[in-house]
TIBAFI-287272 format. One record per residue: residue number from 1; residue in three letters; x, y, z of N, C-alpha, C in turn. Coordinates in Angstrom, 2 decimals, decimal comma. Layout:
N
ATOM seq type   neast  nnorth     nup  caeast canorth    caup   ceast  cnorth     cup
ATOM NUM  ALA       X       Y       Z       X       Y       Z       X       Y       Z
...
//
This chain:
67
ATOM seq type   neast  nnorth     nup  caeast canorth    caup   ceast  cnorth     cup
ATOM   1  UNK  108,60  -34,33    7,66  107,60  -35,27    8,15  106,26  -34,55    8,24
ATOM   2  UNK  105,64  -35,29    7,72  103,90  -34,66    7,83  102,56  -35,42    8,85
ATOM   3  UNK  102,33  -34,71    9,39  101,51  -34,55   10,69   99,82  -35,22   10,02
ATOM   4  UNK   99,02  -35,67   10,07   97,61  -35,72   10,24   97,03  -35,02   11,28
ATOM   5  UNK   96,17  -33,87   10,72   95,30  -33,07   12,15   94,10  -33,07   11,59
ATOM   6  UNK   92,75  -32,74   12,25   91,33  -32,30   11,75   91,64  -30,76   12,14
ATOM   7  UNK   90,66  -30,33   11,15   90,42  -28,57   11,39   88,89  -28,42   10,89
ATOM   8  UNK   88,30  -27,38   11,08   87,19  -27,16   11,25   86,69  -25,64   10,44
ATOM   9  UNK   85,76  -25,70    9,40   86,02  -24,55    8,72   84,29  -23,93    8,54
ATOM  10  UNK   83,74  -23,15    8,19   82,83  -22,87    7,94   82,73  -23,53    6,44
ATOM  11  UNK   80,94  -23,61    6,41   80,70  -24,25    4,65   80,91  -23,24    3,82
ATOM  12  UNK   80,69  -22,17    3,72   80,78  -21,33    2,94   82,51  -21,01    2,44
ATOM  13  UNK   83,55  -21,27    3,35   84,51  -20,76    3,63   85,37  -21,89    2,62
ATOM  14  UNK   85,30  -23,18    3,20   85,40  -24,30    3,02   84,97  -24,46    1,12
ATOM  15  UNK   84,10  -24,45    0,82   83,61  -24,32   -0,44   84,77  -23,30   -1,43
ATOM  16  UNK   84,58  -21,89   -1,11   85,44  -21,37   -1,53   87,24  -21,53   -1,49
ATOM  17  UNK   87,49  -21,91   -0,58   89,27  -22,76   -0,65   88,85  -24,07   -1,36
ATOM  18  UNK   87,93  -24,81   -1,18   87,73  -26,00   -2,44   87,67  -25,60   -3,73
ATOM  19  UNK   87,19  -24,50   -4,26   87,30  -23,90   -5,60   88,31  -23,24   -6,01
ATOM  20  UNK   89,07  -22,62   -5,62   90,63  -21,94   -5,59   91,50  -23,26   -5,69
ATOM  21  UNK   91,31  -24,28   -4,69   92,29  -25,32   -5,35   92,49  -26,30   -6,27
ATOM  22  UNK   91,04  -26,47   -6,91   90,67  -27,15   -7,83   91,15  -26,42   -8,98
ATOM  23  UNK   91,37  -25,29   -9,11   91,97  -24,46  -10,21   93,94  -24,63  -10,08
ATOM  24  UNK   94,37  -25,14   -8,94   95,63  -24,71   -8,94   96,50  -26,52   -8,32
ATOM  25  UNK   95,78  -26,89   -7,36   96,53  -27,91   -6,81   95,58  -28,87   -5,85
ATOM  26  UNK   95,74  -29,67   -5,00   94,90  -30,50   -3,81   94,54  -29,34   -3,16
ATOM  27  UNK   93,63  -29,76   -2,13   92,86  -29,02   -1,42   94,32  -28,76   -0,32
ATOM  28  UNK   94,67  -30,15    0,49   95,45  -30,02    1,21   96,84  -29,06    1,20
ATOM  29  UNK   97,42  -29,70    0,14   98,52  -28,71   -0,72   98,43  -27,43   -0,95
ATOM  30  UNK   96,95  -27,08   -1,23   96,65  -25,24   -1,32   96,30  -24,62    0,46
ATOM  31  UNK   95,79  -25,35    0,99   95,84  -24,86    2,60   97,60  -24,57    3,07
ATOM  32  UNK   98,00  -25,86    2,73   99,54  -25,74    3,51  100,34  -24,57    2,88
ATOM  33  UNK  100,21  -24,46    0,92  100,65  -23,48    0,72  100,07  -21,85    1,25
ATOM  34  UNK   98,72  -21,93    1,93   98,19  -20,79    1,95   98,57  -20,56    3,77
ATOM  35  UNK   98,72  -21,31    4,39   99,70  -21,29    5,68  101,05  -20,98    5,38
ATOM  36  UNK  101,69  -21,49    4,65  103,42  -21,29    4,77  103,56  -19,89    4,19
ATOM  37  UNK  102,12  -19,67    3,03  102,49  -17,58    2,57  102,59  -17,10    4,18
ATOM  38  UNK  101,02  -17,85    4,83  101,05  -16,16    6,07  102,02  -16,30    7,08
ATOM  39  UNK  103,07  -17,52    7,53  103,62  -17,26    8,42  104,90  -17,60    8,00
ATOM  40  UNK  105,04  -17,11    6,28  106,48  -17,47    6,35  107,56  -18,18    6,16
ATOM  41  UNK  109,00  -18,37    5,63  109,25  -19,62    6,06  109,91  -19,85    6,99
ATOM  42  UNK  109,84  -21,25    7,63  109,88  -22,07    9,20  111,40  -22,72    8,97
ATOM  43  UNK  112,02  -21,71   10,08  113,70  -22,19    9,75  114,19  -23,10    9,70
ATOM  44  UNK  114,91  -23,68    8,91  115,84  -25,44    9,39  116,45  -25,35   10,76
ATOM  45  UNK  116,92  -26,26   11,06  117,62  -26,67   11,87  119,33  -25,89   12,18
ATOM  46  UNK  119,73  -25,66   11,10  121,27  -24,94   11,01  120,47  -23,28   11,53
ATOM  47  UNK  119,42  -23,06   10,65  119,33  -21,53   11,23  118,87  -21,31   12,50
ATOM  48  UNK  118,01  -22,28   13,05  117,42  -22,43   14,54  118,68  -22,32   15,36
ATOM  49  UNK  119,53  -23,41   15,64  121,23  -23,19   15,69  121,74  -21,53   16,04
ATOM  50  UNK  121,47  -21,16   14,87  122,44  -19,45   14,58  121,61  -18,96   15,87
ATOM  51  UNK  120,40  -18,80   15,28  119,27  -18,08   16,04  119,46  -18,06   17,34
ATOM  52  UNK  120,18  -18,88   18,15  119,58  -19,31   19,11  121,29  -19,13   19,97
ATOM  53  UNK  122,41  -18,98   18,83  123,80  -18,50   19,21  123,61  -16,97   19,47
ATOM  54  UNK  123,05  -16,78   18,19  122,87  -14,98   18,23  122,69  -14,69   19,52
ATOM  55  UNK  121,31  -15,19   19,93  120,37  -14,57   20,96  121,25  -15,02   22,44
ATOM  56  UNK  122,30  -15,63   22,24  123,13  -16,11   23,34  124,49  -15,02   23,69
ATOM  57  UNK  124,40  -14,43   22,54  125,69  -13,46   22,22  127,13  -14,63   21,60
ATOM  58  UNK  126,34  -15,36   21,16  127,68  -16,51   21,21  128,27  -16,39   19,95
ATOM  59  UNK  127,33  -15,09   18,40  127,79  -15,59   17,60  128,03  -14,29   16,97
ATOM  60  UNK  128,71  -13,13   17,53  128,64  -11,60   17,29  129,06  -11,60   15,73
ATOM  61  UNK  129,64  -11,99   15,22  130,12  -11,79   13,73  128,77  -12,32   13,01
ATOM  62  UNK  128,33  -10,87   11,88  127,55  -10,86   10,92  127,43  -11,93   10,08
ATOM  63  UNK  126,38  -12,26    9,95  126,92  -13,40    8,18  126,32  -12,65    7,12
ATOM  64  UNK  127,00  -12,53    6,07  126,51  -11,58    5,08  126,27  -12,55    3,93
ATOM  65  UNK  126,60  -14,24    4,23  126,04  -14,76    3,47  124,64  -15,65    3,40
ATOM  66  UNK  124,04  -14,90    2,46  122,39  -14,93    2,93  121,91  -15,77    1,93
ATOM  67  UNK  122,89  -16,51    0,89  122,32  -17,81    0,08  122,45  -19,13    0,59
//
């Protein structure tokens, strides 16, 4: 599900991410992709789950399957 927010950028700044995406994709689409590089990717729901067994001690056995 996708959110509507305003953000606020300098012109100069702004200009230059408008020219980088005009070469590659939407403006919007190159921000979100240039957010999801710096922080990553944002776990589903099954790994939030693990995460959150781990950190409980609830789920001591390794998973070594990482596909």
């Amino acid at each position: 599900m996708k959110v509507q927010t305003a953000l606020r950028f300098g012109k100069k700044l702004l200009e230059l991410v408008k020219e980088n995406a005009a070469e590659k994709r939407s403006l919007n689409n190159y921000i979100e992709y240039l957010l999801y590089h710096e922080v990553r990717e944002i776990p589903n729901s099954e790994t939030e789950k693990a995460i959150a067994e781990t950190r409980k001690g609830e789920n001591p056995e390794p998973n070594t399957d990482l596909d």
